[in-house]
Steps between C-alpha positions, in 0.01 A plus 500: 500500500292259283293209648637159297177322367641159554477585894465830664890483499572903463745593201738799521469645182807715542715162586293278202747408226359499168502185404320365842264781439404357188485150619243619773254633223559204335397300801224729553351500186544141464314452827213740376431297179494195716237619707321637190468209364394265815190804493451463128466111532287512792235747325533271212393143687257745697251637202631276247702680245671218291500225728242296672355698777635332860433705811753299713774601245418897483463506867904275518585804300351772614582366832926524418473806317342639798770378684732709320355810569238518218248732601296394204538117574361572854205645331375272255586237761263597731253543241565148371201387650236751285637366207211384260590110398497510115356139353743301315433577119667190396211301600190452248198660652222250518223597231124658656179260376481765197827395403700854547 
């Protein structure tokens, strides 16, 4: 017996035809990238990395990866609030009186 991902739904391996077993890794798999990704995106709005940083979007992420059963999510979501707010770099930084 096999716990299905998709639902605690328990699988008899001995009863599985091959072709259903397949499409259940398929579904599996398919649901683990998913969830990889909403992680990914969140850690990306939350330090940063290639898009504008926005707190409220990491933590939307985080938040439904977490959901899912991301361990990892959980974690940087409840460490959301340590994050260190980078400055926007798009903006010209005003000049000192010696002109630096």
């Amino acid at each position: 017996m096999l716990a299905d991902l998709s639902g605690g739904e328990h699988i008899n391996l001995d009863k599985l035809h091959p072709i259903d077993a397949k499409n259940k890794i398929n579904q599996a798999t398919s649901r683990g990238i998913v969830i990889t990704a909403l992680r990914f995106l969140g850690q990306a709005y939350q330090e940063g990395f290639g898009v504008q940083q926005d707190l409220q979007k990491a933590r939307a992420f985080l938040q439904k990866g977490a959901d899912f059963g991301d361990l990892m999510a959980l974690a940087a979501l409840k460490n959301i609030d340590k994050t260190h707010k980078i400055n926007n770099c798009s903006k010209p930084q005003e000049k000192d009186k010696h002109g630096l």
